[in-house]
C-alpha positions, -999 to 999 in steps of 0.1 A, spaced: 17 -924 629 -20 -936 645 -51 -928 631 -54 -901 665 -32 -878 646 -43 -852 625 -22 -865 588 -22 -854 554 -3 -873 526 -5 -848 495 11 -853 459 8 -836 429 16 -799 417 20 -770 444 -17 -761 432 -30 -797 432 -21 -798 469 -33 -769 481 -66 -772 463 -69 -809 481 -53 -793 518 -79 -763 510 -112 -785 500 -106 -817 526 -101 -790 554 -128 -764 544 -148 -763 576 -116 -759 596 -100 -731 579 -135 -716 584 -130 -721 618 -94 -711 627 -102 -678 604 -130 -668 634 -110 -677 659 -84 -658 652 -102 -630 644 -121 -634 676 -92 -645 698 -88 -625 725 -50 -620 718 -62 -606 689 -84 -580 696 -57 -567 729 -48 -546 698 -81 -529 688 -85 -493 692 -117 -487 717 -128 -460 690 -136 -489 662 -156 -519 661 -147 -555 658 -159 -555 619 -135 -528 611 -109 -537 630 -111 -573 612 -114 -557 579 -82 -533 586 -62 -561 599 -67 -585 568 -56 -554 546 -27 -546 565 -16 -581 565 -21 -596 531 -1 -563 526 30 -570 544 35 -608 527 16 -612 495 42 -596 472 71 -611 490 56 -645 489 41 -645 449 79 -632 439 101 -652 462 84 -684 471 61 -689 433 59 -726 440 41 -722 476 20 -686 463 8 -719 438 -1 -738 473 -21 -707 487 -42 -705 458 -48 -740 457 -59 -731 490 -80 -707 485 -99 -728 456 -105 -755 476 -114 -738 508 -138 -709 485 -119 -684 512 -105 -655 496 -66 -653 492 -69 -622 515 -80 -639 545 -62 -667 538 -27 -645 539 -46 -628 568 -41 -662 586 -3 -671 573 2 -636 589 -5 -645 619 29 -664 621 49 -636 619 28 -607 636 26 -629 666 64 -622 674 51 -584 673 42 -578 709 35 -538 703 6 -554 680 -9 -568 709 -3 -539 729 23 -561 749 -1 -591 747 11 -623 759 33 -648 738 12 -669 720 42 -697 712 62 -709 745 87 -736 717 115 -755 737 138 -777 717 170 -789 719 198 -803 695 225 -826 705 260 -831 678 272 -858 665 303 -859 690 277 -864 718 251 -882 703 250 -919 709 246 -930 673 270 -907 658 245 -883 647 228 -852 653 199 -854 678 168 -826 675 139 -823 703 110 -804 699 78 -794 720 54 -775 703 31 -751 729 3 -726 717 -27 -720 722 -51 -748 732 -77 -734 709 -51 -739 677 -50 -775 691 -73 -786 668 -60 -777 640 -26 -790 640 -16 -817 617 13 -837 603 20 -841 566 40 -853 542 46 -837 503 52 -849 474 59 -825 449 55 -839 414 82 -814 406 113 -833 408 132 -805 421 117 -801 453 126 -828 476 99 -848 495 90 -833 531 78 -849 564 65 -821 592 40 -805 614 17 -776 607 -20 -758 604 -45 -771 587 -52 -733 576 -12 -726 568 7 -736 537 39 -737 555 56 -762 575 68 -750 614 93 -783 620 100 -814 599 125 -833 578 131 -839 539 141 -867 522 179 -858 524 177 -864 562 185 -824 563 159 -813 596 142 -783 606 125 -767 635 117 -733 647 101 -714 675 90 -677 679 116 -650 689 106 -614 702 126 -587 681 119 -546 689 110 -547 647 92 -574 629 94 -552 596 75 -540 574 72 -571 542 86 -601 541 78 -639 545 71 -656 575 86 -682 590 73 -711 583 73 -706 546 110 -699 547 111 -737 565 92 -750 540 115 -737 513 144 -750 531 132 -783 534 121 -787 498 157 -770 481 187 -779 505 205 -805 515 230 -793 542 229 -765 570 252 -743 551 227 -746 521 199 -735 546 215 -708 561 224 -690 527 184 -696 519 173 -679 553 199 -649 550 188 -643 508 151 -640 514 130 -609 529 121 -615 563 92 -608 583 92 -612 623 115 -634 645 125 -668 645 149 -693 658 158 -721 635 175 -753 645 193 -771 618 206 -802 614 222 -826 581 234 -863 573 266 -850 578 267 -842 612 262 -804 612 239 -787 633 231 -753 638 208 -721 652 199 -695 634 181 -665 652 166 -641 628 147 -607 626 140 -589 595 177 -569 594 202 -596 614 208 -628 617 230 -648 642 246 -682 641 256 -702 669 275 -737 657 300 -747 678 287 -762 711 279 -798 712 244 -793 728 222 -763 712 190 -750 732 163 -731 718 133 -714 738 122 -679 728 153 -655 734 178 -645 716 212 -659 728 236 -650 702 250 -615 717 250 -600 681 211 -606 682 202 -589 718 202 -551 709 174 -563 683 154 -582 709 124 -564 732 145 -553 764 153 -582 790 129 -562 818 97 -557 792 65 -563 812 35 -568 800 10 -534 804 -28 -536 815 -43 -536 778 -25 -572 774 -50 -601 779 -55 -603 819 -36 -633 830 -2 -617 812 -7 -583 828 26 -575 846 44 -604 835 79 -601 823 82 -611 788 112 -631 789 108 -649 821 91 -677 809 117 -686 778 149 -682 801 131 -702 830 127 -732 804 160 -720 786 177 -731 823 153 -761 830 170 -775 799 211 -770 813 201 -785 846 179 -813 827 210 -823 807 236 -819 835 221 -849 852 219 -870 820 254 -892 813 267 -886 777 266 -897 751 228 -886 747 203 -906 732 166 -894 720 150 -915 745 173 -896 771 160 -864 759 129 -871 756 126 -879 793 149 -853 806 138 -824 782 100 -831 768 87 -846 800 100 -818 821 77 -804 847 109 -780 862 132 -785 893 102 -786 917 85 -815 890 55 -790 892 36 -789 854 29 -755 851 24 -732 824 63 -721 820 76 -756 822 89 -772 787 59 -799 790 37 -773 793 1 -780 812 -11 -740 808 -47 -732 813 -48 -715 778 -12 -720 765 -4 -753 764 19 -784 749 3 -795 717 25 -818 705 66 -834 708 89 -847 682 123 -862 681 145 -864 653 172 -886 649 190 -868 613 216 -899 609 186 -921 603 161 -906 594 136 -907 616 109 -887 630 88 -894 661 59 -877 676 29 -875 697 -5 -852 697 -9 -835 726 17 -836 760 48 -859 760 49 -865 795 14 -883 794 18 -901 754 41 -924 737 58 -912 710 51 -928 675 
């Protein structure tokens, strides 16, 4: 990776770490803490009879609430992280969880009063039967927020722990947790928002359940049994893939999980697609109401992730098998839609607030992983 991207090489003890993420990226966390607290996603949600500075305080409550516990009991070695964190950064543990919160209460659209999705995710995985190494393939593109931009970054860990395996992925310079990446067993994670009717009420966001995958398994079936034994908070969709040529999604809410194994090509974009998981999702015709931000007022919710969801099938139609990443890349991350129009519901997304902030490819078999800060269709991948 260039000096352009945003990387952080940290080894030690979980504490070590996070007092050296928290202290070297001080001013940021600072800075991603007001934005979100100022965001205007984020205040959609606030009651007109309060002000800002109580709504602020009630959310951080509320939120270190729903994770703290669930986090300290389940996840000790990353709670270590956080208050590494927190030392480092001098922010208190409470608005710190305030922010990890964030991943999972942004799948919670009733939080926003319907607000618009904050994470339009497209990835896709190809098996090893249609792969043209022998090996599982994994795209990713990574949309949010252009103001989170800034803050993402790629690192590797390396716990001095010998029981957690060394870990190469993407993140926030505020978070503890990892939101795609691979470990040193070749076994490869990433993950994108899903919508469910119930987020919960405690549990552990995402992307420390990816992080905990990626530093204890070895093998999708390993990863799976991780996701389905710890508490849950929000929805996600994890891709999975192993050395041994297994790949997998795993759509999640706090209650169910679904699996889907057994096509050769897997596509992930913000719906649930496993008909076990639909009852559980916000209703196919949801639309969002006029206390959402105004450029999402009386959009559908889902139209965006199917339109990209279908982008992807046609994408791959026109591509001769056996797939390569270089294939994908071009058909998949560089995809403007059928029209070749970059818009803000395309998979290389070029949204005026929501945008593409960064690709990666995976090749599992060898073990490597590629990426590029900001839109694929306009960077080489590294």
């Amino acid at each position: 990776m260039t000096d352009e991207m945003n990387t952080l090489l940290l080894e030690g003890t979980s504490y070590e770490m996070g007092v050296e993420q928290g202290t070297r990226y001080r001013s940021q966390i600072d800075d991603l803490y007001d934005k979100l607290t100022s965001s205007e996603y984020f205040l959609s949600s606030k009651p007109a009879s309060i002000s800002d500075f109580s709504f602020v305080k009630r959310a951080i409550s509320s939120s270190s609430e729903m994770i703290q516990e669930a986090i300290r009991v389940h996840l000790p070695s990353q709670w270590d992280h956080l208050e590494g964190m927190s030392k480092g950064s001098d922010m208190s543990i409470k608005k710190l969880l305030f922010i990890q919160g964030i991943d999972a209460l942004g799948t919670k659209l009733s939080y926003r009063r319907e607000g618009s999705p904050v994470n339009n995710c497209s990835a896709v995985g190809v098996s090893q039967r249609q792969s043209e190494n022998g090996g599982v393939l994994m795209v990713k593109n990574w949309d949010g927020p252009n103001s989170l931009h800034p803050h993402l970054l790629f690192r590797r860990i390396k716990h001095s722990n010998q029981d957690r395996f060394e870990t190469l992925g993407s993140g926030i310079d505020g978070m503890a947790g990892i939101n795609n990446g691979m470990n040193e067993k070749g076994l490869s994670v990433v993950y994108n928002y899903a919508y469910p009717q119930d987020v919960g009420k405690k549990g552990i966001p995402a992307m420390f359940l990816v992080r905990e995958v990626l530093e204890t398994c070895c093998t999708v079936g390993e990863a799976i049994d991780v996701l389905k034994s710890f508490p849950r908070l929000g929805g996600a969709i994890f891709m999975i893939g192993d050395g041994r040529g297994d790949l997998a999604v795993v759509e999640s809410s706090p209650d169910r999980i679904g699996i889907r194994s057994k096509e050769d090509i897997l596509i992930c974009t913000n719906h649930y697609v496993e008909p076990s998981m639909k009852e559980f999702e916000v209703p196919l015709d949801a639309v969002y109401t006029d206390q959402a931000p105004e450029g999402s007022r009386g959009k559908s919710v889902h139209s965006s992730s199917y339109s990209r969801y279908e982008d992807a099938l046609h994408e791959l139609k026109k591509e001769k098998t056996p797939y390569s990443l270089k294939s994908l890349h071009r058909r998949i991350q560089c995809s403007h839609g059928e029209k070749d129009i970059p818009g803000e519901d395309t998979i290389c997304n070029h949204g005026d607030k929501i945008s593409t902030g960064f690709g990666l490819m995976i090749d599992v078999e060898d073990e490597n992983f590629h990426a590029v800060m900001g839109k694929p269709c306009q960077k080489k991948m590294q």
